[in-house]
BATIDO-430347 format. One record per residue (C-alpha): residue number from 1; chain; x, y negated, z negated. Coordinates in nm, 2 decimals. Layout:
N
NUM:A:X:Y:Z
...
***
This chain:
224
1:A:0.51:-0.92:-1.90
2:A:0.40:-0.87:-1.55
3:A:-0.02:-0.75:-1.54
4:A:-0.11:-1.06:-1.75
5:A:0.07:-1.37:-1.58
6:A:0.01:-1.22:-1.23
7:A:-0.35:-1.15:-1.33
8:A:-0.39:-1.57:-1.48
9:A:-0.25:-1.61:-1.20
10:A:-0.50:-1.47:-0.95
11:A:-0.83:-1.49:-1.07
12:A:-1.02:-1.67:-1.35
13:A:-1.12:-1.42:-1.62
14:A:-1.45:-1.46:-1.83
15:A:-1.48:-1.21:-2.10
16:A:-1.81:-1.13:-2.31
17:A:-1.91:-0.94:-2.59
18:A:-1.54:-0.86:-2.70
19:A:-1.65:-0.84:-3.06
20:A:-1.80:-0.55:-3.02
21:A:-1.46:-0.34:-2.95
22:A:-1.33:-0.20:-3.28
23:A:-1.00:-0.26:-3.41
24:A:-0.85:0.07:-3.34
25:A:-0.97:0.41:-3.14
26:A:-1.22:0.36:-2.91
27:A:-1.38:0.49:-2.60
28:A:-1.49:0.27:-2.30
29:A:-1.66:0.37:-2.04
30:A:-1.62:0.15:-1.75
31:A:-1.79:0.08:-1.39
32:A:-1.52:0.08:-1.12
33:A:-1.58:-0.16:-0.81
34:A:-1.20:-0.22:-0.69
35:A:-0.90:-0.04:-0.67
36:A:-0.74:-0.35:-0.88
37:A:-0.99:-0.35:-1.18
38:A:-0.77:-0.17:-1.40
39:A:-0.55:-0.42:-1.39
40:A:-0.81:-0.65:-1.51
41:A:-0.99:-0.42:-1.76
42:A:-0.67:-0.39:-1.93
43:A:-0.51:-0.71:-1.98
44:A:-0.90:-0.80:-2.17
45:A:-0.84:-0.47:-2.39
46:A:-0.47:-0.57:-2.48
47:A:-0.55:-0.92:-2.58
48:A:-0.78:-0.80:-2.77
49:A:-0.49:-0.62:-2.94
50:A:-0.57:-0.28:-2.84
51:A:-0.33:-0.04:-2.61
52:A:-0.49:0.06:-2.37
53:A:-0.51:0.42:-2.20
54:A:-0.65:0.53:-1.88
55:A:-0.80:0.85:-1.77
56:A:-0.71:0.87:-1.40
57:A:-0.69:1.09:-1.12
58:A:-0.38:1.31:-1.12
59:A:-0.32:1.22:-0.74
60:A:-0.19:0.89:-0.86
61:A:0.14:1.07:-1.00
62:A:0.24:1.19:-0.71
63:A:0.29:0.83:-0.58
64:A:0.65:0.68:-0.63
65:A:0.71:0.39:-0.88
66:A:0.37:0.43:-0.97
67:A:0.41:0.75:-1.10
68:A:0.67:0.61:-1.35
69:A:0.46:0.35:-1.46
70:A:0.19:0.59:-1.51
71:A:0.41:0.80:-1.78
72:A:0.65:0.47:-1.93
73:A:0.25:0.37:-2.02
74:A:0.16:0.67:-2.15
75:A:-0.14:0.72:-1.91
76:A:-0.36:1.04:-1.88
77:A:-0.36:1.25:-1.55
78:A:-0.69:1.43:-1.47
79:A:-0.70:1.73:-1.26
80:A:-1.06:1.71:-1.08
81:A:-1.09:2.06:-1.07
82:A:-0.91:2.30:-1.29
83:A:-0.83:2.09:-1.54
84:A:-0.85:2.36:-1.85
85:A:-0.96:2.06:-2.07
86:A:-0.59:1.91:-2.08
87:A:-0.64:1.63:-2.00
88:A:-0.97:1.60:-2.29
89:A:-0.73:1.72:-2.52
90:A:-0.48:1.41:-2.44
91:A:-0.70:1.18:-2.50
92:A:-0.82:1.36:-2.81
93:A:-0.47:1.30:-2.97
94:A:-0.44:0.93:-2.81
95:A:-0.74:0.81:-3.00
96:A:-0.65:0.94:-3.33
97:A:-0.36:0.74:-3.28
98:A:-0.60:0.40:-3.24
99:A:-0.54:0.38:-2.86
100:A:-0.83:0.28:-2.64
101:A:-0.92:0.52:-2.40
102:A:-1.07:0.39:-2.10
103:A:-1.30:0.62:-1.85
104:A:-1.47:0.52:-1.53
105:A:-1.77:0.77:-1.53
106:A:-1.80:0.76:-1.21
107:A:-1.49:0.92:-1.09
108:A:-1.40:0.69:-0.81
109:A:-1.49:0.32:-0.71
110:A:-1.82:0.32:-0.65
111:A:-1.96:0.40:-0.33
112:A:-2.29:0.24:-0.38
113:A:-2.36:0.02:-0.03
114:A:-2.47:-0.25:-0.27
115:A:-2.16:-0.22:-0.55
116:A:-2.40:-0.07:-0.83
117:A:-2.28:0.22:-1.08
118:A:-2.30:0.55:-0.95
119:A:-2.44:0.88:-1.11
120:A:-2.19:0.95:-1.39
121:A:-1.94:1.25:-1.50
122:A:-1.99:1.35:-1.87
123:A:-1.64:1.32:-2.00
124:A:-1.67:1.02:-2.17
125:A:-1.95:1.11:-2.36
126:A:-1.80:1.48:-2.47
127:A:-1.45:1.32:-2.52
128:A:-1.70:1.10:-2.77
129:A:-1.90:1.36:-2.96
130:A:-1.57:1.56:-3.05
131:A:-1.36:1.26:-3.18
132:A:-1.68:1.08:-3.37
133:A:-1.51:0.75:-3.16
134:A:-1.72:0.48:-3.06
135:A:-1.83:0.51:-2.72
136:A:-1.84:0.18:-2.56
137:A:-2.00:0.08:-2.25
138:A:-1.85:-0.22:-2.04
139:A:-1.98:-0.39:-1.67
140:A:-1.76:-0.60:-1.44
141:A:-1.81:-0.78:-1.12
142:A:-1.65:-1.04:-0.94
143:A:-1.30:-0.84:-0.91
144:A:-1.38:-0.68:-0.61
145:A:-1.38:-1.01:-0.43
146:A:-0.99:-1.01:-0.47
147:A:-1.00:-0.65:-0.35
148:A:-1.25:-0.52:-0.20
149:A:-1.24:-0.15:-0.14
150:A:-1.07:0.00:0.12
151:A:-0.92:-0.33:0.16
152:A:-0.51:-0.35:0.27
153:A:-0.44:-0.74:0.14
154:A:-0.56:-0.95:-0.17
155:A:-0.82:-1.21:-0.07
156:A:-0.64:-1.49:-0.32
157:A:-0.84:-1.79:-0.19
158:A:-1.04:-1.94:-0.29
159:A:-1.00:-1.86:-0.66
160:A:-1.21:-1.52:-0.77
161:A:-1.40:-1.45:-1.11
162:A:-1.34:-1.13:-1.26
163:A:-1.59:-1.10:-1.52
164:A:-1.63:-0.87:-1.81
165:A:-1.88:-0.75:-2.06
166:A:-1.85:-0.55:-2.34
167:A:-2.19:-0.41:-2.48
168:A:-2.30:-0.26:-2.78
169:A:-2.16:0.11:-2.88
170:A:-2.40:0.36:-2.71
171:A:-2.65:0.54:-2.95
172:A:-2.48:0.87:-2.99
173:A:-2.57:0.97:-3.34
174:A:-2.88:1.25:-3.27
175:A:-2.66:1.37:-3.05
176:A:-2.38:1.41:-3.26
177:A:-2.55:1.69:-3.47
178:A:-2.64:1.92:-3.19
179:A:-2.42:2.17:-3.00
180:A:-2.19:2.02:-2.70
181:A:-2.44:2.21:-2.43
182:A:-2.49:2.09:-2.11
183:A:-2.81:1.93:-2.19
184:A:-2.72:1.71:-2.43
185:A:-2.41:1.61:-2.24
186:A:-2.65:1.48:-1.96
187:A:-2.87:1.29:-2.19
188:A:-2.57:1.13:-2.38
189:A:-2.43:1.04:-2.02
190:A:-2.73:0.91:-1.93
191:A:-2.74:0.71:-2.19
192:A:-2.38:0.53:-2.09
193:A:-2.49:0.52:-1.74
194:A:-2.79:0.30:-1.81
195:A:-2.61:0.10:-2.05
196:A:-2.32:-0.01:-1.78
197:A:-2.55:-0.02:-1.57
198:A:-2.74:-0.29:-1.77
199:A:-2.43:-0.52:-1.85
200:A:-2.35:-0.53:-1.49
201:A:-2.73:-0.65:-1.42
202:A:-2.66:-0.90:-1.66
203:A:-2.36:-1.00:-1.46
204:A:-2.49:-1.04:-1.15
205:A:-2.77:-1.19:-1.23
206:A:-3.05:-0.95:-1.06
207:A:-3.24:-0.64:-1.17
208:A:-3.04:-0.31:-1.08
209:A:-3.20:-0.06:-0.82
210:A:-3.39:0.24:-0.91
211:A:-3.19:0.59:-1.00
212:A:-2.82:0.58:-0.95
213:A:-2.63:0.65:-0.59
214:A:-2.50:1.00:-0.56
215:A:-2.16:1.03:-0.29
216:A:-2.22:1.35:-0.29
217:A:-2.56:1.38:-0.09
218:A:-2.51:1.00:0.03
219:A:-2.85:0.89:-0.13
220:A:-3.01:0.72:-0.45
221:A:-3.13:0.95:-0.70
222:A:-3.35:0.90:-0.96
223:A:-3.26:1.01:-1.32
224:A:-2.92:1.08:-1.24
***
């Protein structure tokens, strides 16, 4: 009753490839370019007549209201470093129920001086090889006009487009087979990365830069 008038009401929304979410439990695995893009990744998700779940930083309960919100939604708080696989577990349980679970790989918005995906965390990809789930890869732009990071006020005018594309499951299935080592967890995240990574190219019109930025080491690294 409130994200999907007030999100109609302040941008245009352009959705693609939304035939390629399935009906019920699913995975996506989502590049994040504003701290206001949930809002718009899930009112697509919904009316697609999915619920949809978030995997988010546990930091975000600890604010007030929003740490309400966060439970009356049934949302899943991630503890970035001892986590103890909770929080995998959660959304182990959420998708045999048919919810969507919705990861952004790279941990954070991106901090990519030029908006682009970042190098990616492999919990998408595990949480997909122990459910059998779809793991679906999705690309936005546009959103971050209205927000831009580390921006304090909405930028309302003139009228943004917050764009979405859904993509093709990625290929899991030789994966599936093998032992969850840490090996095959990098190839299957690589695998996601390139695929967002693609659909946001195709978004924005322009070829997508060589190797992925790393926040960590503040540079672009190839193969990650």
């Amino acid at each position: 009753m409130i994200v999907r008038p007030a999100m109609r009401a302040l941008v245009r929304q352009v959705w693609e490839g939304t035939e390629h979410l399935p009906e019920t439990g699913a995975i996506l695995a989502v590049n994040h370019i504003s701290e206001v893009d949930p809002l718009s990744v899930a009112h697509m998700v919904y009316n697609q007549g999915l619920l949809p779940t978030f995997l988010a930083k546990a930091e975000l309960w600890k604010v007030p209201v929003l740490k309400q919100v966060l439970e009356a939604t049934r949302m899943i708080p991630v503890e970035r470093t001892r986590d103890g696989g909770r929080s995998l577990a959660a959304a182990r349980e959420a998708v045999a129920t048919g919810r969507a679970i919705i990861v952004y790989p790279e941990g954070t918005v991106t901090r990519d001086p030029d908006g682009w995906p970042m190098a990616g965390r492999n919990g998408a990809v595990r949480l997909a090889l122990q459910t059998g789930a779809p793991l679906i890869p999705v690309g936005q732009w546009g959103i971050q006009e209205l927000l831009p990071y580390g921006g304090r006020s909405l930028r309302v005018l003139p009228r943004k487009t917050a764009r979405i594309r859904v993509g093709a499951p990625v290929d899991l299935a030789d994966l599936r087979d093998r032992p969850v080592t840490a090996a095959t967890l990098r190839e299957g995240t690589g695998r996601m990365m390139a695929a967002i990574t693609d659909l946001v190219a195709e978004l924005r019109g322009e070829p997508a830069p060589e190797g992925r930025w790393d926040p960590t080491t503040g540079a672009r690294v190839t193969g990650a």
